[in-house]
C-alpha positions as CSV (number, residue, x, y, z in Angstrom):
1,X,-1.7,2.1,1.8
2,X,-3.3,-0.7,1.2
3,X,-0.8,-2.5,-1.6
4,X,-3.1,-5.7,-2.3
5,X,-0.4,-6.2,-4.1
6,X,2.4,-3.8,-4.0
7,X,3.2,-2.2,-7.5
8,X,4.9,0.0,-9.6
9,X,2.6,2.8,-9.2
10,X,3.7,2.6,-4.9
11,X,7.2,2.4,-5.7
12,X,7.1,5.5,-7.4
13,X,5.3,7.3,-4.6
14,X,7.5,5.9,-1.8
15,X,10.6,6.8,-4.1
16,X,9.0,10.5,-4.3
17,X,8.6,10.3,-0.6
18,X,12.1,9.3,-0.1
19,X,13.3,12.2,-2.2
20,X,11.4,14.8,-0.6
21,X,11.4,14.2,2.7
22,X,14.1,13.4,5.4
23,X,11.8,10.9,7.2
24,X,9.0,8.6,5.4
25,X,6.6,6.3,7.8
26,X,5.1,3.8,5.0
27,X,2.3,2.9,6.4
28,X,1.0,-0.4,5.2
29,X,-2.5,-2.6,5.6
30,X,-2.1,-6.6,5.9
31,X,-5.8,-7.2,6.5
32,X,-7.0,-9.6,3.8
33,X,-8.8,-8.0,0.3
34,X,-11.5,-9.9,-0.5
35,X,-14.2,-8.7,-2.5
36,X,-17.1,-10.9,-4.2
37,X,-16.4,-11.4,-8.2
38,X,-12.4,-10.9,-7.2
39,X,-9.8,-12.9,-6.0
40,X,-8.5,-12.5,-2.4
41,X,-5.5,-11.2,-1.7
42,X,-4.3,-12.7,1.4
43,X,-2.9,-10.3,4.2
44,X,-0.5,-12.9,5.2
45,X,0.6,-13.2,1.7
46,X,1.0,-9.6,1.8
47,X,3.3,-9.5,5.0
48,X,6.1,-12.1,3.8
49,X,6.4,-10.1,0.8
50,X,6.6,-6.7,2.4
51,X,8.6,-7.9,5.2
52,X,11.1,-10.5,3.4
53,X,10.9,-9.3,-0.1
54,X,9.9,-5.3,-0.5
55,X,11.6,-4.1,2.6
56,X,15.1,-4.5,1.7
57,X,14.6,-2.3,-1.4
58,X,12.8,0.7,0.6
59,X,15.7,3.5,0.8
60,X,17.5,3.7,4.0
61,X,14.7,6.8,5.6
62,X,11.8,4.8,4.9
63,X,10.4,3.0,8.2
64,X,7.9,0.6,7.0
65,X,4.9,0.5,9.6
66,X,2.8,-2.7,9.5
67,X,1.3,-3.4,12.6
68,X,-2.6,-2.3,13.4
69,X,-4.9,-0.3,10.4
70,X,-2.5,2.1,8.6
71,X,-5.0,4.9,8.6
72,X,-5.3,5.3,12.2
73,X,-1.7,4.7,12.9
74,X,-0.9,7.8,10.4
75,X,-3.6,9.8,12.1
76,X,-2.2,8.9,15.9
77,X,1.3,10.0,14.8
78,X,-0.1,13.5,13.4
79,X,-2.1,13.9,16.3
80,X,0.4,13.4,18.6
81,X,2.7,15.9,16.6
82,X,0.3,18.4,16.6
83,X,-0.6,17.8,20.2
84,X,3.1,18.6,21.3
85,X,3.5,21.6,19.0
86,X,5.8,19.8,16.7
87,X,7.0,22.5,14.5
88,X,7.9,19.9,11.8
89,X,6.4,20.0,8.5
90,X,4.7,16.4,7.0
91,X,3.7,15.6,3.5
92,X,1.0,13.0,2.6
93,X,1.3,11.0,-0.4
94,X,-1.6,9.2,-1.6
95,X,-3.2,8.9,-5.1
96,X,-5.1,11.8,-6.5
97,X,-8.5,10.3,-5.8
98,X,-7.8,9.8,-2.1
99,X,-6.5,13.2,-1.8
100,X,-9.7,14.4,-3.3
101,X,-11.7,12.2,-0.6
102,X,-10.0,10.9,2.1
103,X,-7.6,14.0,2.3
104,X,-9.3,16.8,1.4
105,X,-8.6,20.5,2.8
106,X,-11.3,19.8,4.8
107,X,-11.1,16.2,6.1
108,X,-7.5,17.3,7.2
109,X,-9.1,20.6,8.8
110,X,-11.6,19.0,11.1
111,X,-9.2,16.1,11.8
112,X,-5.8,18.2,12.4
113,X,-6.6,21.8,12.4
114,X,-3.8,23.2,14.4
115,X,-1.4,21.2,11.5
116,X,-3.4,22.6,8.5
117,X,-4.0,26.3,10.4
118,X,0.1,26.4,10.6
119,X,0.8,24.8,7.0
120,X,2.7,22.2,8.3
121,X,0.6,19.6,6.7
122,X,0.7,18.9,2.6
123,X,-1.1,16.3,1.1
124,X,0.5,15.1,-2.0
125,X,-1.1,13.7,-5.0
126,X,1.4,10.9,-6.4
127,X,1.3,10.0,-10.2
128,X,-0.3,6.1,-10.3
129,X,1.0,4.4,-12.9
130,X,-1.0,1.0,-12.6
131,X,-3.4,-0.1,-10.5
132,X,-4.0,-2.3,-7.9
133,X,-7.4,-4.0,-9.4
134,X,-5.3,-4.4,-13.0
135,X,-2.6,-6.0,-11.1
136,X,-5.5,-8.5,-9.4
137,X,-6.2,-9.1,-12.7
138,X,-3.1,-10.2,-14.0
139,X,-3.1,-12.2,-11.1
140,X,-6.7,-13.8,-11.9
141,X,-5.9,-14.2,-15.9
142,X,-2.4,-15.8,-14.9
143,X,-0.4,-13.2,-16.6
144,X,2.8,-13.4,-15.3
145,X,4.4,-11.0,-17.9
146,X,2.4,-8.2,-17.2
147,X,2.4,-8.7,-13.6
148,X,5.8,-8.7,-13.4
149,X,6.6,-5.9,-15.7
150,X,4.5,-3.9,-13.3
151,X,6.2,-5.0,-9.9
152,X,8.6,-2.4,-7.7
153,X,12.3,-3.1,-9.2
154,X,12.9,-6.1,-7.8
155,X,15.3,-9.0,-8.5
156,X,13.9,-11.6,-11.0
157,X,14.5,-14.3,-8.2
158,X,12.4,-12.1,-6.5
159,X,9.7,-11.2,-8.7
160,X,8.6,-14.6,-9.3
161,X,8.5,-15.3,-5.6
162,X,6.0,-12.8,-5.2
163,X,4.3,-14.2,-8.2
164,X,4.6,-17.7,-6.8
165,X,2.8,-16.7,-3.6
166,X,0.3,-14.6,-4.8
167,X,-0.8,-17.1,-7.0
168,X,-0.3,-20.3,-5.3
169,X,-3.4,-18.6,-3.0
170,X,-5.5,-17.7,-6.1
171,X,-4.7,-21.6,-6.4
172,X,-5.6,-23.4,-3.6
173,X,-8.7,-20.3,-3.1
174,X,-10.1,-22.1,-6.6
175,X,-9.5,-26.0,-5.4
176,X,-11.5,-24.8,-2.6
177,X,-13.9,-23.4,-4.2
178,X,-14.0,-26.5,-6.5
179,X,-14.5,-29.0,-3.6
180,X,-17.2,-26.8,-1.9
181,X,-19.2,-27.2,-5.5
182,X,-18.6,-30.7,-5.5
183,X,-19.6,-31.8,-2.5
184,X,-22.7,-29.6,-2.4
């Protein structure tokens, strides 16, 4: 997932995971988001929060899997199950657009046919609740309230350190951007 930032709406799909499933590899993105007209959300930002915030709340079977681009590390780990005949069945949670797209019966077929051909791959769509861009926006209109109302159940303490970083960027992103102009 990409979680630029984390929210409710992945909370609830890695507690679904966690109910459903002995095992759950979360696998998470901490390249930076930065897209024109938005603010950036900074993938070092992202991995102090995951890592010294989000991960002590993850139930005890989830593994949370940083390190390299989430999708490929996902793919490499069903690949090399289905390479060894694992017999083990895998279920992958995503929102319902990406299971329409990026997981599709036949994106999964072409990419892991002996795992679809023997059912032992499910994708899952997980109910969203918010969204990613709406939490950006809290972020860009400095609504702290909503933001926070729409965080994973966290402590308070907690909750407004994630604010704090997140928007201490969105801070010193705009003095940049302010002293660029000026000196221009």
């Amino acid at each position: 997932m990409s979680a630029k930032p984390v929210h409710l709406g992945h909370w609830m799909m890695i507690q679904q995971a966690s109910k459903e499933n002995d095992k759950v590899f979360l696998f998470v993105s901490l390249t930076n988001r930065a897209r024109k007209g938005e603010i950036t959300i900074l993938g070092s930002d992202m991995d102090v929060i995951w890592h010294d915030i989000i991960e002590k709340y993850l139930p005890g079977n989830v593994t949370l899997v940083t390190e390299g681009n989430p999708m490929q590390k996902m793919y490499d780990m069903l690949i090399d199950a289905e390479e060894s005949g694992s017999r083990d069945v895998f279920r992958l949670y995503a929102g319902k657009k990406d299971i329409e797209t990026r997981f599709s019966p036949q994106v999964l077929r072409r990419k892991l046919p002996e795992l679809m051909k023997r059912h032992q791959l499910i994708p899952v769509a997980a109910k969203i609740v918010t969204s990613g861009t709406q939490m950006r926006e809290y972020l860009a209109d400095n609504d702290k309230k909503d933001f926070i109302a729409n965080l994973p159940p966290v402590s308070k303490a907690d909750a407004e350190r994630i604010w704090g970083i997140l928007r201490s960027s969105i801070q010193a992103e705009g003095s940049l951007r302010d002293y660029i102009a000026l000196i221009m």
